[in-house]
MARKOLKE-359316 format. One record per residue (C-alpha): residue number from 1; chain; x, z, y. Coordinates in pm, 1 decimal. Layout:
N
<NUM,"A",<X,Z,Y>>
...
END
This chain:
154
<1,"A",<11796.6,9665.3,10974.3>>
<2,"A",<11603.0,9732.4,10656.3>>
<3,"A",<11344.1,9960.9,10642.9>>
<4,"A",<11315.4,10111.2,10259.8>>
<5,"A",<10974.3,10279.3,10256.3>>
<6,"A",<10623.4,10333.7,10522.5>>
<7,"A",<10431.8,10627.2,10472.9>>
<8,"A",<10116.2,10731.9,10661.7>>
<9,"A",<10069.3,11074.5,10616.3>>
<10,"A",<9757.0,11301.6,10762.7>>
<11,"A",<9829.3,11619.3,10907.6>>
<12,"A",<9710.2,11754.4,10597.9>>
<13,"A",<9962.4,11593.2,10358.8>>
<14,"A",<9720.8,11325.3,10230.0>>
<15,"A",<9916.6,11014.7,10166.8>>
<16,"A",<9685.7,10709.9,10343.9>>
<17,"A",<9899.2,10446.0,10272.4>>
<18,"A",<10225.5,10389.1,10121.3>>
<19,"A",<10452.7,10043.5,10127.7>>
<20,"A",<10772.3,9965.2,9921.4>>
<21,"A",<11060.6,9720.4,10059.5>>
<22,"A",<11243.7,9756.8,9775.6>>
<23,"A",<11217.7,9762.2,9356.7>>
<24,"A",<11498.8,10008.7,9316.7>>
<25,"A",<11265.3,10302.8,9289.5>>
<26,"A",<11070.1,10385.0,8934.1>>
<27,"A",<10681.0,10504.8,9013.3>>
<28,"A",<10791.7,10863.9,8917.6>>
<29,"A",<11095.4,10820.8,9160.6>>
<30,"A",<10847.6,10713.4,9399.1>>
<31,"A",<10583.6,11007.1,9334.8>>
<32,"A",<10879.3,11249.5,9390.4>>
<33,"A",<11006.8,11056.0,9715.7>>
<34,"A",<10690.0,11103.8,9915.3>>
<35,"A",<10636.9,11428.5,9820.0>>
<36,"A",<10913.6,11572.5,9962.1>>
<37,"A",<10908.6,11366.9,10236.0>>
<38,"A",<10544.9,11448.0,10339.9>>
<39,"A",<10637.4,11830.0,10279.8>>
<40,"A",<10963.5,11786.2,10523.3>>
<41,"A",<10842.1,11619.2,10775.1>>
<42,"A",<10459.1,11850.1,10750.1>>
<43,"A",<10690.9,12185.9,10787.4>>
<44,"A",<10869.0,12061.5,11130.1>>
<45,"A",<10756.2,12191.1,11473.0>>
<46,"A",<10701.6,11907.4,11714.8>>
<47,"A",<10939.0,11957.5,11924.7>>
<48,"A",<11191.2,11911.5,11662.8>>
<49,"A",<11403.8,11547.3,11622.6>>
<50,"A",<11221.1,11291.0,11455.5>>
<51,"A",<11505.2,11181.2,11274.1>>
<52,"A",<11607.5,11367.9,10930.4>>
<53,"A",<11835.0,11266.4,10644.3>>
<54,"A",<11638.0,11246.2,10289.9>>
<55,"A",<11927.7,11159.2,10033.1>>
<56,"A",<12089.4,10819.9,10093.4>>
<57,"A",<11813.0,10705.2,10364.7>>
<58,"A",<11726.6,10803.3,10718.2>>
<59,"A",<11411.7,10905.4,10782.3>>
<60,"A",<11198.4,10842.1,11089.8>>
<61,"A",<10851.4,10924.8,11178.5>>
<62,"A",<10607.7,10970.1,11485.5>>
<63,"A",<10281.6,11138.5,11477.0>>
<64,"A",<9947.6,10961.8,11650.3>>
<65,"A",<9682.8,11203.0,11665.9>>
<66,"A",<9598.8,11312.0,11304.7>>
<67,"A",<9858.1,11045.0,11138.1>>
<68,"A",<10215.3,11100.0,11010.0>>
<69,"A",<10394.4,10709.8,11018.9>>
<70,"A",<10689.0,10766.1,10832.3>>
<71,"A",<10955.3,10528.7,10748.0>>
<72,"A",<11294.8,10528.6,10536.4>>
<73,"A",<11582.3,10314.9,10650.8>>
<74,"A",<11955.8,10281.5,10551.5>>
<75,"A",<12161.7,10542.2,10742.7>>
<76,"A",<12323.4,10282.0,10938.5>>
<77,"A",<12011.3,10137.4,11066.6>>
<78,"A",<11889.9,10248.0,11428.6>>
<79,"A",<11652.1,10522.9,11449.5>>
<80,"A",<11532.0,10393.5,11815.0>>
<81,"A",<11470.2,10025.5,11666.3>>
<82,"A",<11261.8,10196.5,11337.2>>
<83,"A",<11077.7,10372.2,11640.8>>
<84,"A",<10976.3,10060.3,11798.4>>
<85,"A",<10876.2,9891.5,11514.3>>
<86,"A",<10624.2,10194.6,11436.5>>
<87,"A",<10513.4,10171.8,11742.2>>
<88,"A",<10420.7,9820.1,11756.1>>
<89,"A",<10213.2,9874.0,11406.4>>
<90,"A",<10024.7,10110.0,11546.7>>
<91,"A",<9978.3,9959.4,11880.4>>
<92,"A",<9850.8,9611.4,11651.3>>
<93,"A",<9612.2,9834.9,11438.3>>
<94,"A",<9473.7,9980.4,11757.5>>
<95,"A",<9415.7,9657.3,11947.3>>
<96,"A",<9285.4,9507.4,11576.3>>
<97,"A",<9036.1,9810.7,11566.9>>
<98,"A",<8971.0,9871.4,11865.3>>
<99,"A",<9111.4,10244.3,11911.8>>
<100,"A",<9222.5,10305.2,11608.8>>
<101,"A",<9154.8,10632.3,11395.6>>
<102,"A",<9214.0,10820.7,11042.9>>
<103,"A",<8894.6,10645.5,10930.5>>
<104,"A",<9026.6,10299.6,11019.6>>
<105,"A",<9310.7,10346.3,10804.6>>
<106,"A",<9069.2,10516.2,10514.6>>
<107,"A",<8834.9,10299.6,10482.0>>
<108,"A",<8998.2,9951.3,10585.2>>
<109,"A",<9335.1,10007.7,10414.1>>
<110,"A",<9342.3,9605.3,10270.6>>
<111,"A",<9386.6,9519.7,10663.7>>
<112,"A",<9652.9,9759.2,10770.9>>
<113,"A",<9796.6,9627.3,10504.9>>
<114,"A",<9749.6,9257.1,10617.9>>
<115,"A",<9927.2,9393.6,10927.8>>
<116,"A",<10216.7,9540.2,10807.9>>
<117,"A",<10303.8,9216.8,10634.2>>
<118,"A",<10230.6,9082.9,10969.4>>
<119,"A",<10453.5,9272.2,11143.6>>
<120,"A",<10701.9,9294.6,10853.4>>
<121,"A",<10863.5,9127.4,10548.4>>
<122,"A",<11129.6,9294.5,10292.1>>
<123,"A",<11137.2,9572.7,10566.0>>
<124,"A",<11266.0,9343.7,10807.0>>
<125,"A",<11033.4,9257.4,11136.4>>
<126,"A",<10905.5,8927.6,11110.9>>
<127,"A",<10710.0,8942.8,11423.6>>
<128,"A",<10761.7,9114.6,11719.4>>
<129,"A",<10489.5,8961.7,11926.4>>
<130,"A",<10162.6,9161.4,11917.1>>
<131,"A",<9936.9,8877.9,12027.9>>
<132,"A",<10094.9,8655.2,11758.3>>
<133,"A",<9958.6,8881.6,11485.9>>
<134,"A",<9665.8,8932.5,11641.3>>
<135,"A",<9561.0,8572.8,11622.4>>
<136,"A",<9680.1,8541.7,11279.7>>
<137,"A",<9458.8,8810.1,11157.3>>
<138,"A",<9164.4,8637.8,11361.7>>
<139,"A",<9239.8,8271.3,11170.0>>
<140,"A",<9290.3,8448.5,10792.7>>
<141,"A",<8913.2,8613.0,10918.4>>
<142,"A",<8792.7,8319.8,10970.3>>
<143,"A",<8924.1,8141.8,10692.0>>
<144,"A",<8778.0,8416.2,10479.6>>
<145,"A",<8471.0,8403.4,10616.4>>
<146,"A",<8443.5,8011.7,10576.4>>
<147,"A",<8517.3,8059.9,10201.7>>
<148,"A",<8287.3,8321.1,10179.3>>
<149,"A",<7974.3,8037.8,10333.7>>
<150,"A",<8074.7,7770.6,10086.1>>
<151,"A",<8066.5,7974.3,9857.6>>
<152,"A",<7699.4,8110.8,9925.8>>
<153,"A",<7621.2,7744.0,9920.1>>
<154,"A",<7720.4,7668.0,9597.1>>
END
């Protein structure tokens, strides 16, 4: 199982955050990628499949509220497994803040980010356990905030 690409996508086609498994894309490539993606996935109705094929990858997405997660994976891969794993990313960002919304995402994009590496490496899931990266976020917080008193009295 190896997921390509994550996209969060608003309902308005604003891209919120984008990850990359893999190098084999060039930025324009990329730029190209997401845009049809975003405008695919947009134009369905919701009671259409959430699984459609996008060139040589599968691609799976779920909308939560106002948010689009959207993630490419190898056509063999399972679609029901790439469900799961978006599911436990956005359970973890909604136990990490606390009900998570738009705006979390927006303006806190550096820890979303710390979770999905949580959660995932190389598109592969490192960690399945939601408490697990929970209290790793909670030690790296308070390893940055220990750095951040020494430093203040220095």
């Amino acid at each position: 199982m190896a997921i390509r690409f994550i996209l969060l996508v608003s309902r308005q086609g604003k891209i919120r955050l984008t990850k990359w498994f893999t190098s084999d894309w060039t930025a324009k490539e990329k730029a190209k990628a997401v845009r049809e993606v975003c405008q695919t996935v947009l134009a369905r109705r919701s009671k259409m499949c959430n699984v459609l094929e996008y060139k040589d990858y599968k691609v799976v997405y779920r909308r939560y509220a106002s948010l689009y997660f959207i993630a490419g994976t190898d056509f063999d891969d399972n679609e029901l497994l790439t469900l799961e794993i978006i599911h436990r990313y956005v359970e973890v960002l909604d136990k990490w803040f606390m009900n998570v919304c738009e705006l979390d995402i927006i303006f806190n994009f550096q820890q979303a980010y710390t979770i999905m590496d949580e959660l995932l490496i190389g598109g592969e899931i490192q960690e399945s356990s939601k408490r697990s990266v929970i209290n790793s976020l909670k030690r790296m917080e308070e390893t940055e905030k220990a750095e951040m008193q020494s430093q203040l009295v220095i």
